[in-house]
C-alpha positions as CSV (number, residue, x, y, z in Angstrom):
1,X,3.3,27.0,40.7
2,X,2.2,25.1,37.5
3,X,2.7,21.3,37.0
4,X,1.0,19.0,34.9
5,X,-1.6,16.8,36.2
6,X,-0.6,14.2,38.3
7,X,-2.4,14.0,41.4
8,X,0.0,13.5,43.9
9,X,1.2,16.7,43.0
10,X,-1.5,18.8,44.5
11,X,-1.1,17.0,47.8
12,X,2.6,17.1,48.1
13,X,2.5,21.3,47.3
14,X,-0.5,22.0,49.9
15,X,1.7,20.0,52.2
16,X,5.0,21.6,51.7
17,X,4.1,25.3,50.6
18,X,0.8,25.6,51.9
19,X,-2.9,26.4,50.6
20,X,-1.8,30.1,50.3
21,X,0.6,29.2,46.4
22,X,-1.4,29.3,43.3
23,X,-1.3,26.2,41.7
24,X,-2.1,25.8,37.8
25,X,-2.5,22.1,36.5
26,X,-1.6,22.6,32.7
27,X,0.8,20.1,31.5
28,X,3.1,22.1,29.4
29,X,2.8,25.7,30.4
30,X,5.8,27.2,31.9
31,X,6.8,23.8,33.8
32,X,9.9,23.8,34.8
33,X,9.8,19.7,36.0
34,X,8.3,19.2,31.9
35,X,11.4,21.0,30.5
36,X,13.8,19.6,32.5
37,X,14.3,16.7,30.3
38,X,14.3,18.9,27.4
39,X,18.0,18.5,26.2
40,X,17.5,14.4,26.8
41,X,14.2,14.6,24.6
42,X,15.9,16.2,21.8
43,X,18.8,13.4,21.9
44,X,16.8,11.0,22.2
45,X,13.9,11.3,19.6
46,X,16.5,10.8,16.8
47,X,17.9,7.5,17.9
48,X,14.4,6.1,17.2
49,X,15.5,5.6,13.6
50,X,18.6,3.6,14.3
51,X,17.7,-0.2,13.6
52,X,20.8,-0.8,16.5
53,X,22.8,0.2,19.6
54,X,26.2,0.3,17.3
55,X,24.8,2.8,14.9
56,X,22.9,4.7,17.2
57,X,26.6,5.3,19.4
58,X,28.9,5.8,16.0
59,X,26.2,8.6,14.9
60,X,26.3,10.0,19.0
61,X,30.2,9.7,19.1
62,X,30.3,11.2,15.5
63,X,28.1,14.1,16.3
64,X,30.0,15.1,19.6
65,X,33.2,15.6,17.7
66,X,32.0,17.3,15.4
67,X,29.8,19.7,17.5
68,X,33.0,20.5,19.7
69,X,35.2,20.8,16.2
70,X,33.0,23.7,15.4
71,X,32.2,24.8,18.8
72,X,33.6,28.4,19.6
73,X,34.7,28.7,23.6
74,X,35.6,32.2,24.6
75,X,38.6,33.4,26.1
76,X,39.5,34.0,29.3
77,X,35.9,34.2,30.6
78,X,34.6,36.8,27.9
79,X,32.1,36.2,25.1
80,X,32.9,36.1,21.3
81,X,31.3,38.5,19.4
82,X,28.8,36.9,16.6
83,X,30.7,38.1,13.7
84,X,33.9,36.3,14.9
85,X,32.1,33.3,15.6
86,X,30.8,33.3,12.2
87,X,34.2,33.7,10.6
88,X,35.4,30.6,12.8
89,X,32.6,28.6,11.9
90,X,32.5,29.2,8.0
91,X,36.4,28.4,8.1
92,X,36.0,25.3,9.7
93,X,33.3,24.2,7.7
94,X,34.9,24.9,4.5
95,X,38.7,23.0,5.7
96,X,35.9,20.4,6.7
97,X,34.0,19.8,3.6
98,X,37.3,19.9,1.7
99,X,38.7,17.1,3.6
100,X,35.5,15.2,3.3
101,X,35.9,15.6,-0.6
102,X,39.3,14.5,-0.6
């Protein structure tokens, strides 16, 4: 088990699982409890630039839309291949970008 190295963690883990788990104290190797907050992280790190709340929830509101405009869902439960996906994208981009210009 690898966490990072807080020290109530060593504690808590010879408590619940016992002496007999190998436990690694590196703070970003292959921790699940580190990544786990990974999609917030990469939200979050770009809102640092906004100067306010308002901007910072046009850009998120913004962005959503557009990310399920050009998002591809399959089909009754089975994947899209790549090559369709790619089609579906560059066509939506392009009707897109010529309604932006317009």
């Amino acid at each position: 088990m690898t966490t990072d190295r807080h020290p109530a963690y060593t504690k808590a883990i010879r408590w619940i699982v016992g002496r007999k788990v190998l436990h690694r104290q590196n703070q970003y190797l292959n921790n699940r409890m580190e990544q786990s907050h990974r999609p917030i992280k990469q939200r979050y790190y770009p809102m640092l630039g906004f100067q306010s709340f308002e901007s910072a929830s046009r850009f998120c509101i913004a962005f959503d839309e557009l990310r399920n405009y050009m998002r591809v869902s399959p089909t009754h439960g089975k994947p899209v291949p790549a090559s369709h996906r790619r089609e579906l994208f560059t066509g939506r981009w392009s009707a897109l970008m010529t309604e932006l210009a317009g």
